[in-house]
N, C-alpha and C positions, 0 to 999 in steps of 0.2 A: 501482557498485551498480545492479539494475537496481529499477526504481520503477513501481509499476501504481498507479496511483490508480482510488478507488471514490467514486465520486458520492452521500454521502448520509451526515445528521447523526445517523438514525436507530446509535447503537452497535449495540442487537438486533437488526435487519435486518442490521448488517455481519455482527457473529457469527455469524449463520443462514449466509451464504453464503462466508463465508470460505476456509471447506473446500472447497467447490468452484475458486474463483478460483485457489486454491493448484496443485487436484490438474490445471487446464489454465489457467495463466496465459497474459492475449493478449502478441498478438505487440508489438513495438516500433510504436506510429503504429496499433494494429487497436485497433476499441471492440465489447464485446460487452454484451447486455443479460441480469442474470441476476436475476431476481425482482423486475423492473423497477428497476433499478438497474443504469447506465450502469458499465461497468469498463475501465480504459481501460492500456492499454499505454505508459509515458509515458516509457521508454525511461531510458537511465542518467543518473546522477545523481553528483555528485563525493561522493567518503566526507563532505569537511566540510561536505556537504549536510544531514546530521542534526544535528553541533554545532551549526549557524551556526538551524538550529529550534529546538534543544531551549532555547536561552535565551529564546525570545519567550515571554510569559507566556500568548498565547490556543492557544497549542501543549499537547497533550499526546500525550507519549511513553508507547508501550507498546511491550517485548522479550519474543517469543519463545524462549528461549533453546533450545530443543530443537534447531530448526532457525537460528537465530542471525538471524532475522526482527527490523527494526524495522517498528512501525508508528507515524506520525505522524496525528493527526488535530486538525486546524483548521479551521473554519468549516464548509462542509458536505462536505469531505471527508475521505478515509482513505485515506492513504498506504501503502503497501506496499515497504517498500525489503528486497531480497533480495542476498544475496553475491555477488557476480559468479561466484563456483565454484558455487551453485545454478542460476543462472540461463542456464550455458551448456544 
């Protein structure tokens, strides 16, 4: 899975620029700045990468399902994990 992490506790600012981040995610290791909010490229991630979060309790999990999107968000940020068939 590949995994973009986005810098910020703000939930409304993620939602404002999500669609963006989506429609040109960065590359692997590339950080871009999009309505002052650092997004980061953070490259792949093992599948048991989302079970081994979803039990910690300052985790919370949100799906996508349209596009089979998870997002993780703890502490001040927001995880982005996409399919490995989205993300070639």
């Amino acid at each position: 899975m590949k995994c973009i992490s986005v810098y910020t506790k703000d939930f409304a600012l993620f939602s404002d620029i999500y669609e963006q981040i989506m429609e040109a995610p960065p590359e692997e290791n590339e950080e871009v700045i999009i309505e002052g909010v650092t997004v980061s490229g953070a490259g792949d991630v093992p599948d048991q990468y989302i079970e081994r979060m979803r039990v910690k309790p300052e985790v919370v999990v949100m799906k996508e399902r349209e596009r089979s999107v998870t997002i993780l968000q703890h502490g001040e940020v927001f995880e982005i994990c996409l399919p490995s068939e989205q993300s070639a």
